[in-house]
C-alpha positions in Angstrom: 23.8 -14.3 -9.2 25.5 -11.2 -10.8 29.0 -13.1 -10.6 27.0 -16.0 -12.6 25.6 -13.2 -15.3 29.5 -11.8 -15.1 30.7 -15.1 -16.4 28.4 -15.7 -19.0 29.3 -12.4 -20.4 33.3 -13.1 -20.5 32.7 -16.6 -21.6 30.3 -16.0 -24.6 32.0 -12.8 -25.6 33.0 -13.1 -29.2 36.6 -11.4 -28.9 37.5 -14.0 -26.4 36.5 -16.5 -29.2 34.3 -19.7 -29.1 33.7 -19.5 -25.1 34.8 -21.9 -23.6 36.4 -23.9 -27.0 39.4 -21.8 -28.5 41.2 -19.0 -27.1 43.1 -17.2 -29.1 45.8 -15.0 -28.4 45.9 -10.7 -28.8 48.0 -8.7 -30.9 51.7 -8.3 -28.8 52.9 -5.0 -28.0 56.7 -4.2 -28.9 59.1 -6.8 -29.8 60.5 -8.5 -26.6 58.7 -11.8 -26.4 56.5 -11.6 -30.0 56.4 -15.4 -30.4 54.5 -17.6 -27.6 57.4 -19.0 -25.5 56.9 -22.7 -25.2 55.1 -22.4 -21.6 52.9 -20.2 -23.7 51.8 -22.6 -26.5 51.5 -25.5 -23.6 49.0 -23.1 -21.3 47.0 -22.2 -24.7 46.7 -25.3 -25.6 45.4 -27.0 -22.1 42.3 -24.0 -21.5 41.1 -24.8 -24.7 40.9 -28.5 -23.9 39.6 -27.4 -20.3 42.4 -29.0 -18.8 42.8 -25.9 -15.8 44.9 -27.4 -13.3 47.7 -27.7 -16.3 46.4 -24.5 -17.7 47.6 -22.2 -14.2 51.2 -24.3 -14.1 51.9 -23.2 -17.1 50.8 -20.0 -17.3 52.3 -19.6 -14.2 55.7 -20.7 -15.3 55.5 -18.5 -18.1 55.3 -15.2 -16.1 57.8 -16.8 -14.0 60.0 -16.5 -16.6 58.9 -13.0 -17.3 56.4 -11.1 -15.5 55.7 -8.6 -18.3 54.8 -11.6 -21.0 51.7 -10.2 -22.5 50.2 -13.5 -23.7 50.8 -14.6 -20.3 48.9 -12.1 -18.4 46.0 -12.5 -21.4 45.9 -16.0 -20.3 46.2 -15.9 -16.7 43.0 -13.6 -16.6 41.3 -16.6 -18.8 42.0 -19.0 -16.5 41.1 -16.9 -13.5 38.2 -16.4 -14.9 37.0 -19.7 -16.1 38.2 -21.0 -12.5 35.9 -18.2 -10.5 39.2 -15.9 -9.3 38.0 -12.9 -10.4 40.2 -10.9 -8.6 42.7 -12.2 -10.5 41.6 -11.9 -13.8 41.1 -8.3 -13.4 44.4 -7.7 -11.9 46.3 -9.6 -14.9 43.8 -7.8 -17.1 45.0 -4.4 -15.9 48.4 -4.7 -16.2 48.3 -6.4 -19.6 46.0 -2.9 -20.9 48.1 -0.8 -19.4 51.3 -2.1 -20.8 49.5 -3.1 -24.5 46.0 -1.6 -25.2 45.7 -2.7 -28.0 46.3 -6.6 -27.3 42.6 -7.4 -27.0 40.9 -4.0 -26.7 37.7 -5.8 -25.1 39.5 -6.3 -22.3 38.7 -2.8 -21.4 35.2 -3.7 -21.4 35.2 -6.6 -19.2 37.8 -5.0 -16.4 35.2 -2.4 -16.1 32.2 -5.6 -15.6 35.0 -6.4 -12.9 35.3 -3.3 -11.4 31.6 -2.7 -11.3 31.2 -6.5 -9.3 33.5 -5.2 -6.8 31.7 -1.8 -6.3 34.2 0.6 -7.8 31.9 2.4 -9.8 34.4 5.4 -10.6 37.3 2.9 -12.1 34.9 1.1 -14.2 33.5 4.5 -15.8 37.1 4.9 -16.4 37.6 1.9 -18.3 34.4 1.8 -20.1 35.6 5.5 -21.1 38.9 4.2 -22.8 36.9 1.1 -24.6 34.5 3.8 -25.9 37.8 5.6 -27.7 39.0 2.4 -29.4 38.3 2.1 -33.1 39.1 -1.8 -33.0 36.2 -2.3 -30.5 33.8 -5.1 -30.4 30.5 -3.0 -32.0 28.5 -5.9 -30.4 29.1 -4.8 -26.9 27.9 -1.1 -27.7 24.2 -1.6 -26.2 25.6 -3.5 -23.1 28.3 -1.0 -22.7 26.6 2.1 -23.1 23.6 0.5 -20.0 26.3 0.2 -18.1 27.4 3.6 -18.2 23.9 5.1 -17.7 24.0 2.8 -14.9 27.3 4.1 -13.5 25.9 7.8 -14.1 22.5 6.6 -12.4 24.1 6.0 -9.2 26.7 8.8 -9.1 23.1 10.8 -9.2 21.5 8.9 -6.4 24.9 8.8 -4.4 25.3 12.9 -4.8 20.7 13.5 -4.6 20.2 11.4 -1.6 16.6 10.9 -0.7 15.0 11.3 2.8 14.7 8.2 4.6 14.7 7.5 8.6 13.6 3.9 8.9 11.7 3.1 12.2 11.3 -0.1 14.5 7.5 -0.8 14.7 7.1 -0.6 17.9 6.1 -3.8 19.7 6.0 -6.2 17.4 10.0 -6.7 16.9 11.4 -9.5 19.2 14.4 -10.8 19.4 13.3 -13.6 17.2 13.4 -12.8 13.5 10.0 -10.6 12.1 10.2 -10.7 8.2 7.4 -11.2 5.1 5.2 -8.7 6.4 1.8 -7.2 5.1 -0.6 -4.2 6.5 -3.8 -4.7 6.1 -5.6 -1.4 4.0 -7.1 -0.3 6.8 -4.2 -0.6 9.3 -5.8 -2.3 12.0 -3.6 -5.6 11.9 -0.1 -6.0 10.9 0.5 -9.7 9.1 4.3 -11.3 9.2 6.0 -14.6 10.0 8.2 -14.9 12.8 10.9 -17.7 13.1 11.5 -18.5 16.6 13.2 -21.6 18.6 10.1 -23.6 20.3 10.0 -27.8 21.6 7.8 -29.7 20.1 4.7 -30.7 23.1 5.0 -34.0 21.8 8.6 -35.0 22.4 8.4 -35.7 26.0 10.5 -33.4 28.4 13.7 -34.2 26.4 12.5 -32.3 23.8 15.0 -30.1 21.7 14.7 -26.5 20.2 14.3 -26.5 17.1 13.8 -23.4 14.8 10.3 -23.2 13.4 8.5 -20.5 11.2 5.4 -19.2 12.3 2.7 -17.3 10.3 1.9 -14.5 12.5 -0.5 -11.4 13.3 -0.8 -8.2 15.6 -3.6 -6.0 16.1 -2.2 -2.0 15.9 -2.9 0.2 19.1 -2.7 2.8 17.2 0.0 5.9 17.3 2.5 5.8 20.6 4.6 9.7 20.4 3.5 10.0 16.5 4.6 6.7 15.6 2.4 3.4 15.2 2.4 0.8 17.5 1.3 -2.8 18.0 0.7 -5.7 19.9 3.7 -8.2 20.4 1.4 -10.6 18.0 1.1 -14.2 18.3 0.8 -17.2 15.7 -2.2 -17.6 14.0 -4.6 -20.2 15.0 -6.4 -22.8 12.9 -6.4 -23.3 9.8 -2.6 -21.4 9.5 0.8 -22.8 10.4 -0.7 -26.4 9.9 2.2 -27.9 8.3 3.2 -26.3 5.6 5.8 -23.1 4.8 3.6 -20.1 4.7 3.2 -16.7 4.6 3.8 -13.5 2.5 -0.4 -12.7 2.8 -2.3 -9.9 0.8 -5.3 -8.8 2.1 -8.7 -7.1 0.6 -9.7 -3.8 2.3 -12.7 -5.8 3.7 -10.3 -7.6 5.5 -12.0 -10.6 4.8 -10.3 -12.3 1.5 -6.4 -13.3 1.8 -4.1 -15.1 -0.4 -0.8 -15.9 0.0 2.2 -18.1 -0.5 2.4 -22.1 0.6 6.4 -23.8 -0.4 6.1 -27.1 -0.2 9.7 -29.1 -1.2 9.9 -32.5 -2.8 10.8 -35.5 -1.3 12.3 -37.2 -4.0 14.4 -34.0 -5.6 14.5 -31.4 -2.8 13.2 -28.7 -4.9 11.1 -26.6 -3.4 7.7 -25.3 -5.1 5.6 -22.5 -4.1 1.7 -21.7 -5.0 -0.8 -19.4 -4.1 -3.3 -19.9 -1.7 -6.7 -18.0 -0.5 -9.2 -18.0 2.3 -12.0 -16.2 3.9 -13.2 -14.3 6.9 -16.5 -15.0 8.0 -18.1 -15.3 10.8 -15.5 -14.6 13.0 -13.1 -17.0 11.8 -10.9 -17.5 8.7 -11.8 -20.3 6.8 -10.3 -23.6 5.1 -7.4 -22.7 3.2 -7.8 -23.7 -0.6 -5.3 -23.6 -3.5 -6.1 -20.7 -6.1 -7.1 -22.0 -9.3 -5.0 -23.9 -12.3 -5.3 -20.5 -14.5 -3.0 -19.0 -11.5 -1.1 -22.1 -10.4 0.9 -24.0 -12.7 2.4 -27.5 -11.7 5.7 -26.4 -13.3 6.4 -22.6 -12.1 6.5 -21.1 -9.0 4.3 -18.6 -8.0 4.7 -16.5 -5.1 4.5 -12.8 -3.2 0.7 -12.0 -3.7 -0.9 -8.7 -4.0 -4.2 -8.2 -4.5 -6.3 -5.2 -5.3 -8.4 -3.4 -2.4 -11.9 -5.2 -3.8 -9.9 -8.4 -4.3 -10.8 -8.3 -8.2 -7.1 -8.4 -9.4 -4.1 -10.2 -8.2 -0.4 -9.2 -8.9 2.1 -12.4 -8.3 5.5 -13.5 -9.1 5.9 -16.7 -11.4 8.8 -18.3 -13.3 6.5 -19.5 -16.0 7.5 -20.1 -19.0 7.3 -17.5 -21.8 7.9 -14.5 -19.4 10.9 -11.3 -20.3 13.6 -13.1 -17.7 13.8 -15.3 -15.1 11.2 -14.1 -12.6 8.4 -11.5 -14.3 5.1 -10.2 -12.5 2.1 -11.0 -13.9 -1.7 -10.0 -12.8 -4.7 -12.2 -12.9 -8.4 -10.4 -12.8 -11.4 -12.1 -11.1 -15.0 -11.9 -12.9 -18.2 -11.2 -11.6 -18.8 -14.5 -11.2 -16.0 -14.7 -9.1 -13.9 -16.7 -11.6 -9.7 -15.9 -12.0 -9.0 -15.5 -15.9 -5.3 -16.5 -17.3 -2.5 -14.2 -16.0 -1.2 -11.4 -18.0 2.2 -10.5 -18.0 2.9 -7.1 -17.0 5.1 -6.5 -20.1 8.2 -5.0 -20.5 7.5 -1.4 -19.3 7.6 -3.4 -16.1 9.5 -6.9 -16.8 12.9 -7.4 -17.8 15.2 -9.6 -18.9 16.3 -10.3 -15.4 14.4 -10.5 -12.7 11.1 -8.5 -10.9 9.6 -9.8 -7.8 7.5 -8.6 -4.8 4.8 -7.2 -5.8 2.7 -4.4 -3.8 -0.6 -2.7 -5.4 -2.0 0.2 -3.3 -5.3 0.6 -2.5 -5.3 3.6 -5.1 -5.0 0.5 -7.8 -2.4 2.5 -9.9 0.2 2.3 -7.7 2.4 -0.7 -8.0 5.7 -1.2 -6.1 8.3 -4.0 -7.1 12.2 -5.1 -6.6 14.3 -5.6 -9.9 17.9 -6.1 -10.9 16.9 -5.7 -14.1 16.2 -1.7 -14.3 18.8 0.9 -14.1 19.7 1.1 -10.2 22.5 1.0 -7.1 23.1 -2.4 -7.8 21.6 -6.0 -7.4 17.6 -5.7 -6.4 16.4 -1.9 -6.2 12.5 -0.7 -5.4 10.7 0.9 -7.9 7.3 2.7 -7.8 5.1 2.6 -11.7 1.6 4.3 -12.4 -0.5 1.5 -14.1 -4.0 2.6 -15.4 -6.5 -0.3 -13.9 -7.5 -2.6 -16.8 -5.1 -1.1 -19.1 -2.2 -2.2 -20.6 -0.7 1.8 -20.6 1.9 1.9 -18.0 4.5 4.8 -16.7 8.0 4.7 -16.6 9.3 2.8 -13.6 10.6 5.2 -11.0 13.3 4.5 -9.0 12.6 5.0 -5.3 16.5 6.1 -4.7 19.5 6.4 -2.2 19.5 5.4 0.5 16.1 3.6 0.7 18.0 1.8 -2.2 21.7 0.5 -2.1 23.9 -1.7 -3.3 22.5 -4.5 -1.6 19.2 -6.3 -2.5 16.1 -4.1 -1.3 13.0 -6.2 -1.7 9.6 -5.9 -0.1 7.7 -2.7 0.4 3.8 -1.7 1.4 2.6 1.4 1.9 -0.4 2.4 4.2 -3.6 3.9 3.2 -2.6 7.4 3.2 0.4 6.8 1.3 2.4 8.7 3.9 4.4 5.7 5.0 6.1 2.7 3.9 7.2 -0.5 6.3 9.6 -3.5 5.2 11.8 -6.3 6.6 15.7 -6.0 7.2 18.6 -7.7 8.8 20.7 -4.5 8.3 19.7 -1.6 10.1 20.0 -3.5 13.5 22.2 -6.7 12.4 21.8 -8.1 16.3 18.4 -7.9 16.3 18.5 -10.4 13.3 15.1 -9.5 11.0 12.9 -7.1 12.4 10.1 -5.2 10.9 10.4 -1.0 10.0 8.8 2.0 8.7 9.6 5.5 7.4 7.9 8.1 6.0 7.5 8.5 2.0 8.5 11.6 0.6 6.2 13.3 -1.7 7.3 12.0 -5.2 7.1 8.3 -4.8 4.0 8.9 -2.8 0.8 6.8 -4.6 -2.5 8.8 -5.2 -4.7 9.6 -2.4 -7.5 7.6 -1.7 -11.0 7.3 1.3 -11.3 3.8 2.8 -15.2 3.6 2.7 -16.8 1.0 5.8 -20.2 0.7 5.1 -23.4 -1.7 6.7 -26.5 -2.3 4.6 -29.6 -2.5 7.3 -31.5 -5.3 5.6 -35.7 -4.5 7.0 -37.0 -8.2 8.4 -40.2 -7.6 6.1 -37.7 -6.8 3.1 -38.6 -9.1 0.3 -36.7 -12.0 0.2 -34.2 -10.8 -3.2 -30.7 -10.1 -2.8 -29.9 -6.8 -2.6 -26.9 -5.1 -4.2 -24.7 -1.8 -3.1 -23.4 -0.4 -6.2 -20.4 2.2 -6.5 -21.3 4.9 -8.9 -19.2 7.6 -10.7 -21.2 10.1 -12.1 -18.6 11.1 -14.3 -17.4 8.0 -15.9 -20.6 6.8 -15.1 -19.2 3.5 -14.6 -21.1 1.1 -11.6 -19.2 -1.3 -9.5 -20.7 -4.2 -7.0 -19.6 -4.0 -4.1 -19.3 -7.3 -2.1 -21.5 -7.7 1.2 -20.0 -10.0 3.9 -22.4 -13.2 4.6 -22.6 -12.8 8.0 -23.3 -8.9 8.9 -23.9 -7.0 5.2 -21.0 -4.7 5.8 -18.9 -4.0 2.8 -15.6 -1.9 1.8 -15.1 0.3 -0.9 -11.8 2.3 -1.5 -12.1 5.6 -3.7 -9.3 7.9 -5.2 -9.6 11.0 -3.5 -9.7 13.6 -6.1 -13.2 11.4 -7.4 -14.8 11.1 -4.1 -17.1 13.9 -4.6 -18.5 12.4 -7.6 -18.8 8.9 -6.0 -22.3 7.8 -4.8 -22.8 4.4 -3.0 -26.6 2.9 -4.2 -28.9 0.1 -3.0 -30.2 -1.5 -6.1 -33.4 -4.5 -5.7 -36.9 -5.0 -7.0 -39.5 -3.6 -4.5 -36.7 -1.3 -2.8 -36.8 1.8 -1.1 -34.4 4.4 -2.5 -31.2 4.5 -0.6 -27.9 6.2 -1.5 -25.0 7.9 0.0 -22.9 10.5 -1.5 -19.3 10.9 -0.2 -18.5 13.7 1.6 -14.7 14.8 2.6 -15.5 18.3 3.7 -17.1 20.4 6.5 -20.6 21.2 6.1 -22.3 24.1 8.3 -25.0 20.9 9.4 -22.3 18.6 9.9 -19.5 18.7 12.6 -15.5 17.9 11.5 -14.2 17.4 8.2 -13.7 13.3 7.1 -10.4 12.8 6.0 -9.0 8.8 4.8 -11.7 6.9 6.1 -15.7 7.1 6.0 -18.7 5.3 7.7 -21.6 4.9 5.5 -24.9 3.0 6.6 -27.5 2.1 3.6 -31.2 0.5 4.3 -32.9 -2.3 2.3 -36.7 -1.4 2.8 -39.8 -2.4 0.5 -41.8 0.7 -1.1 -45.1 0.8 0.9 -47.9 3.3 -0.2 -48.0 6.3 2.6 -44.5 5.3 4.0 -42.0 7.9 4.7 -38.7 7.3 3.7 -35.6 9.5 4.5 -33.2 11.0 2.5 -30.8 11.5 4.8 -27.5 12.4 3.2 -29.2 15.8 1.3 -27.6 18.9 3.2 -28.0 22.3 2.7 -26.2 25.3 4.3 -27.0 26.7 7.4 -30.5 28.5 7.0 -30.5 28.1 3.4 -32.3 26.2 0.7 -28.7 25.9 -1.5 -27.6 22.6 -1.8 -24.2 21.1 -1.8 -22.6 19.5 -5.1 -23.3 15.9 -2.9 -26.7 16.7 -2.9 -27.3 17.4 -6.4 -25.9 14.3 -7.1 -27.5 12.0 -4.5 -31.1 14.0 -6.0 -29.9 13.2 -9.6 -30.1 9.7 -8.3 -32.7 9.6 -6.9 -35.1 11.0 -10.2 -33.0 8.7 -12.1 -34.5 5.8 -9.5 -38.1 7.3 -10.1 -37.4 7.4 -13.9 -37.3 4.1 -14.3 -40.4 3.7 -12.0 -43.2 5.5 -13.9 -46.1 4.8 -11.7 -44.3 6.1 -8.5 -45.3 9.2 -7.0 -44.1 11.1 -3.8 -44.3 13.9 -1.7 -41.5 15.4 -0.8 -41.4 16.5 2.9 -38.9 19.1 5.1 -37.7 19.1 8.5 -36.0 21.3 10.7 -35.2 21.1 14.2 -35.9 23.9 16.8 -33.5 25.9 17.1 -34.4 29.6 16.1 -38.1 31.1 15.8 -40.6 28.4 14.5 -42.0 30.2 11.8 -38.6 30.6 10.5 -38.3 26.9 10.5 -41.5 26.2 9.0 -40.3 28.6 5.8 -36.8 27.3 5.9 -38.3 23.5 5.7 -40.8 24.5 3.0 -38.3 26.3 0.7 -35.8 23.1 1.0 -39.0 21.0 0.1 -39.5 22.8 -3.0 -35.8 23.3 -3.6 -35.4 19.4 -3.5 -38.7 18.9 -5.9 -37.9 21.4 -8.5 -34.1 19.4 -8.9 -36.1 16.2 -9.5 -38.0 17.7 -11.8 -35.4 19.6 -13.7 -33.5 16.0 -14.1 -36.6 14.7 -16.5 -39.3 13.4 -13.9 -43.0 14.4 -14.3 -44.0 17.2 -12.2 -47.1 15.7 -11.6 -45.9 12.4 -10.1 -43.8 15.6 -7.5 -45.3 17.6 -4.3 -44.0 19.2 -1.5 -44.4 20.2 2.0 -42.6 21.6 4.5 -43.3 21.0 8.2 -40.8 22.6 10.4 -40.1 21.6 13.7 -43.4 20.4 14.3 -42.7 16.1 13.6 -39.2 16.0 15.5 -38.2 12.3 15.5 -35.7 12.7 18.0 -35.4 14.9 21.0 -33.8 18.3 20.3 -31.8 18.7 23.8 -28.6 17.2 21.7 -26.9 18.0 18.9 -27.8 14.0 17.8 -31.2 14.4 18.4 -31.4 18.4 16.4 -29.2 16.5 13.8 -31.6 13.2 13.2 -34.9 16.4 12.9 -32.7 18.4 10.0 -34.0 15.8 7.7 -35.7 15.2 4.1 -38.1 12.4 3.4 -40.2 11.5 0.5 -43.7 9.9 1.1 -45.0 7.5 -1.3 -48.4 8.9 -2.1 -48.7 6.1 -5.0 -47.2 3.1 -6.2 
């Protein structure tokens, strides 16, 4: 590909004039040979009428007749070039500058676009140098020129600041078959890839041959073996994968239960090979039919591939051809409606896209943190990884970053994800361990290209049998932004998934909202509390219940803490409160008591105070956030209406409790 671009450069360049039509000879050095010999005029003459088998005799008899003949050398390197010996070309080019600079000072330019194609990055900075000094330059190669050299000085940086990087087999999963194409799911439990193996065919009789096939594949992690992950060997994946068609390259929601990825089918008629997005669903214990995504996403002519799709499956990153793009291949991102409808694909514009090309695709669960491959931004050479901040539903990105030497190189390096915690990154190669063929690795991230830290939160809504018969919703609340997001609850067991930045969890509250409903809310807590054991880290359980408001029913709070023999809340109590009066608020002919429990540890009448003053403690919040005092009581009942036993720290745990009572409705 670059050797293609390389040509087009030479061939259109102005100072070799009218590409591919005239050439016209340079300005001779000295006097020996100033007229084109005869040899000359007959090699000039057949490259401009594209006769090159002519062209190289007699060019070739020319420096036969003198190997210093600077029109000669000139026109060798034309001819080597529009006959693909570059080698050549830059060699005649070389010793023509270096005996005449002046002859056709571009020259300087392009020997250094040969130097850089044949990795000699310190010779073409040289060369570029020297063009740089000419007064007779080409001005029109400035812009091209000058990238070039911030290139060159791009990688001299990477070369001398290398980056850590100790790529890891995953263990297990890596056979001696190929492993490549593979994808993590957000909450690392199963490890996606496609494995090409040699296999017979069942129903060719016993005289069956190998034959190579690819197989859409998955294994289940067994978590950490000596402080690296590990996984099953993995097996194909049943029906309704590896069918018949060439597929693979999935993305996956954090539910674990929406995927999309890539189907190539070729043609029959013109062997071209066309790729498209596909999608289906887990339910019931089984992934469904697989089903094309939309037209808005899919176009007949373009080929869309490399999926990536955002942890609540409501935007989808992709590679496409499609007309109007920066270059050849661009990214683009496509965002699903409430309605669950795809809009039309934007492209990611040119803080991402170039006029080259940007492919794979990877969105971390954090949403803002997209990694790609390019060859179009400043790099080592051909595709290079690159980590930008995007701003979900904004069109204000970052400047790309690039992730460096050695986890970048010369080669092409395309294909990253990075887990959860944004500690490590896995991708296919066929370099570390060329025997092995493509196997499947992993190293840690250091801290700069890290993305930002985020909570996986797995929750279950408890839907009561004698709940009316509406559809309940879980919404995601920030009580900052005071923007509300539905979560999605799985058909078959009301679980759903949410994934939080980190630095916002603690003002993040997860919300039942239906007519007739209870009040039920979580907050999300990532630190030790004194009434709580451990601190959560990337991952939270939350469990939410759908009950209908009866008068005289109790109803638990169950997430309001306080500290250890104290009426002070927490901050995630104020907020799940400030919830809570903003759920009677809008209920004006509700009214509650509100009771406290303890369990029985310590002296009872101790208890009985403590549970009375978190009672009022509780009330006094509700009230302060605009509710009625008189729709508010309190009571505090100590240890005396335990719920559980208190011989374990369960049971004590399941007493510590607040509750409201509806006393009217």
């Amino acid at each position: 590909m670059r050797k293609l671009f390389l040509l087009l450069i030479v061939l259109t360049s102005t100072t070799l004039s009218a590409q591919l039509g005239e050439v016209v000879l340079g300005k001779y050095c000295g006097d020996d040979h100033a007229s084109p010999s005869r040899q000359i005029q007959k090699g000039l003459q057949a490259l401009n009428k594209g006769d090159y088998p002519n062209a190289g005799v007699y060019i070739g008899a020319a420096l036969r007749q003198n190997e210093a003949d600077q029109h000669a050398l000139y026109l060798r390197g034309e001819w080597a070039m529009r006959t693909g010996k570059f080698p050549i070309a830059e060699g005649s080019w070389k010793r023509l500058t270096k005996r005449c600079p002046g002859y056709k000072p571009d020259l300087l330019f392009f020997i250094a676009t040969l130097a850089i194609e044949a990795g000699r990055p310190e010779e073409a900075e040289r060369y570029l140098e020297q063009w740089f000094q000419r007064d007779d330059r080409e001005l029109g190669y400035e812009k091209e020129a000058e990238k070039m050299l911030s290139e060159l000085n791009l990688k001299e940086h990477f070369l001398a600041s290398p980056v850590p990087f100790d790529p890891k087999p995953a263990r297990n999963v890596n056979t001696r078959w190929d492993e490549y194409l593979a994808a993590l799911t957000p909450d690392g439990s199963s490890l996606y890839f496609t494995r090409r193996s040699k296999k017979k065919n069942k129903y060719d009789g016993p005289g069956a041959q190998l034959r190579s096939v690819e197989e859409f594949s998955s294994a289940v992690s067994t978590g950490e073996h000596q402080g690296m992950p590990a996984f099953e060997e993995g097996a194909a994946l049943e029906a309704p994968f590896n069918a018949q068609y060439n597929e693979g390259g999935p993305s996956i929601t954090a539910d674990n239960r929406f995927m999309v990825f890539t189907i190539c089918e070729r043609n029959p008629k013109t062997g071209a090979q066309n790729c498209d997005l596909y999608y289906t669903t887990f339910e019931y214990g089984v992934w469904n039919g697989i089903r094309p995504m939309p037209e808005t996403i899919n176009r007949p002519g373009s080929w869309e591939s490399q999926p990536s799709i955002s942890p609540n499956g409501n935007i989808l990153y992709f590679t496409s051809d499609r007309e109007g793009g920066y270059g050849g291949l661009d990214l683009y991102r496509s965002t699903r409606d409430a309605n669950g409808n795809w809009g039309v694909p934007e492209n990611l514009g040119a803080a991402v896209n170039t006029k080259k090309n940007e492919k794979s695709p990877f969105i971390h669960p954090d949403s803002e943190s997209l990694y790609f491959a390019s060859d179009g931004h400043p790099g080592m050479g051909g595709y290079d990884l690159f980590k930008i901040q995007v701003a979900q539903g904004s069109a204000q990105w970052g400047k790309p970053i690039n992730l460096g030497y050695p986890i970048n190189t010369e080669s092409d390096e395309i294909g990253l994800m990075v887990t959860l915690d944004g500690q490590k990154a896995y991708f296919a190669s066929n370099k570390i361990n060329q025997s092995n063929g493509w196997d499947i690795y992993f190293f840690d991230l250091y801290e700069a290209i890290q993305p930002e830290e985020v909570v996986l939160v797995k929750g279950q809504l408890k839907i009561d049998q004698f709940a009316s018969d509406e559809d309940p919703k879980v919404l995601l609340k920030n009580s900052v932004t005071g923007e509300s997001q539905q979560l999605q609850l799985s058909r078959d067991d009301n679980s759903f998934v949410a994934v939080v930045k980190k630095e916002e969890a603690e003002q993040v509250l997860l919300q039942v909202e239906a007519k007739k409903a209870a009040f039920s809310a979580a907050p999300l807590r990532l630190s030790p509390n004194l009434d709580v054991e451990g601190a959560l880290q990337n991952e939270l359980t939350i469990e939410l219940e759908h009950k209908d408001l009866e008068s005289g029913e109790a109803y638990p709070i169950p997430h309001i803490l306080f500290e250890t023999a104290s009426d002070r809340l927490d901050v995630q109590s104020e907020l799940l409160i400030a919830s809570f009066a903003e759920y009677l608020l809008v209920a004006p002919s509700l009214r509650v008591q509100i009771q406290g429990h303890t369990d029985n540890v310590g002296d009872a009448n101790a208890n009985l105070d403590l549970s009375q003053r978190r009672a009022k403690r509780v009330a006094e919040t509700i009230i302060k956030r605009g509710v009625s005092s008189s729709r508010i009581t309190h009571r505090g009942y100590g240890e005396s209406r335990p719920v559980a036993g208190n011989d374990t720290e369960a049971g004590r745990a399941q007493n510590r409790r607040t509750v409201f009572v509806v006393t009217a409705l």
